[in-house]
MARGU-163647 format. One record per residue: residue in three letters; x, y negated, z of N, C-alpha, C in turn. Coordinates in pm, whole numbers, plus 50000, padded with zeros to 5 digits. Last residue first. Example, Ala and Ser with C-alpha at 12.3 -4.5 7.8 and 13.67 -1.06 7.14 Angstrom:
REM MARGU-163647
Ser512855022550708513675010650714512904999750787Ala513195056950780512305045050780513205033050780
***
This chain:
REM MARGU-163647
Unk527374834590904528464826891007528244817691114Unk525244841490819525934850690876527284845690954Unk523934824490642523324826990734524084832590858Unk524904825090401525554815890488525004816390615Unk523774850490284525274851390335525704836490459Unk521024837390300521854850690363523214853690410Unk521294819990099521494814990229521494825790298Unk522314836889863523374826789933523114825590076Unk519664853589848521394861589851522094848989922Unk517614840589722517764839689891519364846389924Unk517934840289424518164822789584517934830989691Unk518034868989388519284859889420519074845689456Unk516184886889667516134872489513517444871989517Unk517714917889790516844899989819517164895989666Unk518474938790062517864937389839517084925289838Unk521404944890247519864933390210519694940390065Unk522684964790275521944960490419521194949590379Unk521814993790123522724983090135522014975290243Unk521895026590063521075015090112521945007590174Unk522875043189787523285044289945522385032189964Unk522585052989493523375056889583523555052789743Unk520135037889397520365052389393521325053689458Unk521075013889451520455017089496520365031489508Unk522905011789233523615007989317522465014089422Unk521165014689026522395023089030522875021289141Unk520114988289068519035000589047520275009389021Unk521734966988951520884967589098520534981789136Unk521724976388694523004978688800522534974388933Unk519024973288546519914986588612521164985888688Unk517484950688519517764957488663518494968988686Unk518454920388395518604938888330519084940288513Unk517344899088525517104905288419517054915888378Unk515774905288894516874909088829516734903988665Unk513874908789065514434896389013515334897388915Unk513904939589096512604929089026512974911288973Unk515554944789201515564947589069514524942689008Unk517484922989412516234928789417515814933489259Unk521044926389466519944915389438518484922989342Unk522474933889771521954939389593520874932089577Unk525184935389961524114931089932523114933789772Unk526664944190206526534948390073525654941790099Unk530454940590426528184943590409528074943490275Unk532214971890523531274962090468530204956390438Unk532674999290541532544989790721531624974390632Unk533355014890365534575011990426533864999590535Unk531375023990281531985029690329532715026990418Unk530344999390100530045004490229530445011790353Unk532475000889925532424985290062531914989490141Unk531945018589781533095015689874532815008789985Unk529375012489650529225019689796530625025289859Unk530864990989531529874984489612529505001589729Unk531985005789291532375001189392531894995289523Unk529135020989224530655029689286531435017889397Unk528464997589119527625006389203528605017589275Unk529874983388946529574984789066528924989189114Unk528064995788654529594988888686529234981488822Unk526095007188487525885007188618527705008288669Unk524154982388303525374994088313525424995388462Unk523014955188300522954964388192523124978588183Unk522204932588538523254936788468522644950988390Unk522154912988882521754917088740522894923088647Unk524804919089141523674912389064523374919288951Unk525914927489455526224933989324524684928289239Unk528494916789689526964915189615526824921089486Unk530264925589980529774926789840528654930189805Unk532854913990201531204911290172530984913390025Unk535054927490431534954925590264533624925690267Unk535784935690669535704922090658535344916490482Unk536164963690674534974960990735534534942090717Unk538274964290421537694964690510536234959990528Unk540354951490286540074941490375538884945890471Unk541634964790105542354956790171541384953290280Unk539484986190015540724988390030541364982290141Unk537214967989894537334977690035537954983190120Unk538614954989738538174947889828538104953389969Unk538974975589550540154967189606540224958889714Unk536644980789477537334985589543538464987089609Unk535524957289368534914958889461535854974089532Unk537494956689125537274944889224536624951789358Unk536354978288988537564977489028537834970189151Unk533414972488964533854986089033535394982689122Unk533894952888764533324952188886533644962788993Unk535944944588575535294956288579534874954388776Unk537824928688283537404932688419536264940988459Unk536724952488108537824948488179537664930388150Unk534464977088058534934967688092535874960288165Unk533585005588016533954998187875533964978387941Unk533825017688279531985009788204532455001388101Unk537145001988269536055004488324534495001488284Unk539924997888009538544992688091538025003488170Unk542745002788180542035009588057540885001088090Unk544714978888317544844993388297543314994588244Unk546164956288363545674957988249545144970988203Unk545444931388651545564942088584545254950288456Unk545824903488896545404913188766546424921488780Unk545474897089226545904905189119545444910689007Unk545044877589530544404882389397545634887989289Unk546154890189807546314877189747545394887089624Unk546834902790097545444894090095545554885889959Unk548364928290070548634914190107547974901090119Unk546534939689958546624949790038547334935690111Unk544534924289695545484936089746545664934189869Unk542114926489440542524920389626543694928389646Unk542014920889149542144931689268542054924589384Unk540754924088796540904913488895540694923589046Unk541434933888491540784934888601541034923688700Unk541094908388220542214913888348541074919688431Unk539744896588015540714904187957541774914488096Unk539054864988154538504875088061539824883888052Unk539344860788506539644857288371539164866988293Unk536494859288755537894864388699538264860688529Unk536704829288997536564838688897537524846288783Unk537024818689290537144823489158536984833189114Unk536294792289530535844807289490536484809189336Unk537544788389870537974786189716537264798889652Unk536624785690132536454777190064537134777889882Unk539464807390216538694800290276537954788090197Unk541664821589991541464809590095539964807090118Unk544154847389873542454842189897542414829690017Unk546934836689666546324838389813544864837089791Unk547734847689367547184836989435546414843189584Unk548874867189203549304862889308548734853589412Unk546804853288875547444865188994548384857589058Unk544064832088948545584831988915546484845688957Unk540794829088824541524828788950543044831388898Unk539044790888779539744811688730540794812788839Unk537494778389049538774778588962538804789988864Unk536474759189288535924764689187536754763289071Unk535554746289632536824746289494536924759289435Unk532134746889694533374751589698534884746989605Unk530144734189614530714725689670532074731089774Unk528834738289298528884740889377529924737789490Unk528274722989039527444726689133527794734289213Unk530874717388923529994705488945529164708689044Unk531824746088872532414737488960531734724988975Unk530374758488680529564757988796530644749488922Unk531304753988444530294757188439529694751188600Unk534354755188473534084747188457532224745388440Unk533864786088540534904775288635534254759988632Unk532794799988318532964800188385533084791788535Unk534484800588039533764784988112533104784788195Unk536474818387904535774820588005535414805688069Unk537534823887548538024820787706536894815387787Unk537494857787438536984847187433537054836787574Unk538094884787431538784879187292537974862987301Unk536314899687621537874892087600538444887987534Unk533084884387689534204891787580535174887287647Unk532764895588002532444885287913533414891487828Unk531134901188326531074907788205531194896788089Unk532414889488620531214890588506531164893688389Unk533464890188957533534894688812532194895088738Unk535074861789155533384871089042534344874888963Unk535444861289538535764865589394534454869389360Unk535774835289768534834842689729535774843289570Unk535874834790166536654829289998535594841989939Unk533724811090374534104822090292535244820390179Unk533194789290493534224791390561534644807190541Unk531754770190327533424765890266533954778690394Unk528874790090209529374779190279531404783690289Unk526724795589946527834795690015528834786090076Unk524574774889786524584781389904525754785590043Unk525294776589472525574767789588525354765589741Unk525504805789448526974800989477526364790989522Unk522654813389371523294817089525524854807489553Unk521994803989123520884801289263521714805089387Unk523904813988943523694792688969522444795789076Unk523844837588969524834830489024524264815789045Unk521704843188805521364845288976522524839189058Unk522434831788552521084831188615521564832688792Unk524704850888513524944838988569523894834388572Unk523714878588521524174877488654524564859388647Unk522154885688263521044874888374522704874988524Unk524924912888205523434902388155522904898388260Unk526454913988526526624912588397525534902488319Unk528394912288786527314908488753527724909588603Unk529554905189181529844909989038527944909888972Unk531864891389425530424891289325530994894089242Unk532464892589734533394895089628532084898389518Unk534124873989994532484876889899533164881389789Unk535864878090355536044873290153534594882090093Unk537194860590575535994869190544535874866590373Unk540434854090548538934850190565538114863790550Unk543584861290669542544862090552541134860890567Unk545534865790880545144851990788544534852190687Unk545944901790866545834884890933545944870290841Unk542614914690722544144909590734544454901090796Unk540794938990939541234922790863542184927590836Unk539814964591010540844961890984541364947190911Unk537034974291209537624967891152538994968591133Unk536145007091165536774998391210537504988791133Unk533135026891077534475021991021534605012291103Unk530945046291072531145039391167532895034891141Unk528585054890769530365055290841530345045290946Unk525345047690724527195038890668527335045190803Unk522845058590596523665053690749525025058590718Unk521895065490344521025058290429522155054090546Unk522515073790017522375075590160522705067690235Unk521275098289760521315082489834521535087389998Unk523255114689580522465115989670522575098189729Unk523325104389204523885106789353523035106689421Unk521425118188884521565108489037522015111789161Unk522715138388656521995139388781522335127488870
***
């Protein structure tokens, strides 16, 4: 049975961290690096930004080196422990969930997959909600399964903006379309218009 959808987000307070940016936290499976190469170059240096994307783990992730030419953030895998910064976007390694924690820094993790995936969008996006609040921005792209859609109506919950990239643009529209069934996000746009949206906002 489909969750009830619903329409008007919790009146949540902010809680930043101190010294932690406004942080994007993208996820995405089949067609999600399609909609990535139209929105990451968009984003402007005064976000930090995490991806998760569905890739074997038994295979190392190009990723980084894919889209660090095009886009004019510093563009890395990301490192556990590593502070979120302003202007640095990464991605997650194959084989680790990938967290925000509660100290503003990135964290793997090896605990069971999620939607038979690790990393696992859900995870990310609730770690996000966790730490950071009304200050956590999550996009949830193309894809197969419906892996963020839970987490993404964290974010809501918790004061965040959401964004869901339009199931018509989509390749595989069901994780757009899961995410929808459960709560109305505050944009459903192309992924080229998703970036200048977000950069719109600062």
């Amino acid at each position: 049975m489909a969750p009830h959808r619903l329409t008007h987000r919790p009146r949540v307070p902010r809680h930043a961290l101190p010294g932690v940016p406004r942080t994007v936290v993208l996820g995405g499976s089949a067609g999600a690096i399609e909609a990535l190469g139209a929105l990451l170059p968009e984003l402007p240096a005064t976000l930090a930004v995490a991806v998760v994307v569905h890739l074997p783990a038994d295979q190392p992730s190009l990723l980084a080196e894919v889209f660090a030419p095009r886009v004019a953030l510093d563009v890395a895998e990301a490192l556990d422990k590593e502070p979120l910064r302003a202007g640095a976007l990464r991605f997650a390694p194959p084989g680790y969930h990938l967290l925000i924690g509660r100290d503003g820094c990135l964290a793997f993790d090896l605990d069971a997959p999620v939607h038979f995936s690790r990393p696992s969008i859900d995870v990310l996006f609730a770690s996000a909600a966790s730490a950071l609040g009304a200050d956590a921005i999550g996009v949830l792209l193309s894809g197969a399964n419906d892996d963020g859609a839970a987490g993404l109506e964290a974010v809501w919950r918790a004061g965040g903006l959401t964004v869901v990239q339009a199931p018509a643009d989509a390749r595989m529209p069901v994780m757009p379309q899961s995410a929808l069934a459960r709560f109305t996000p505050a944009a459903v746009l192309p992924a080229a218009d998703i970036g200048r949206y977000l950069a719109a906002l600062e």
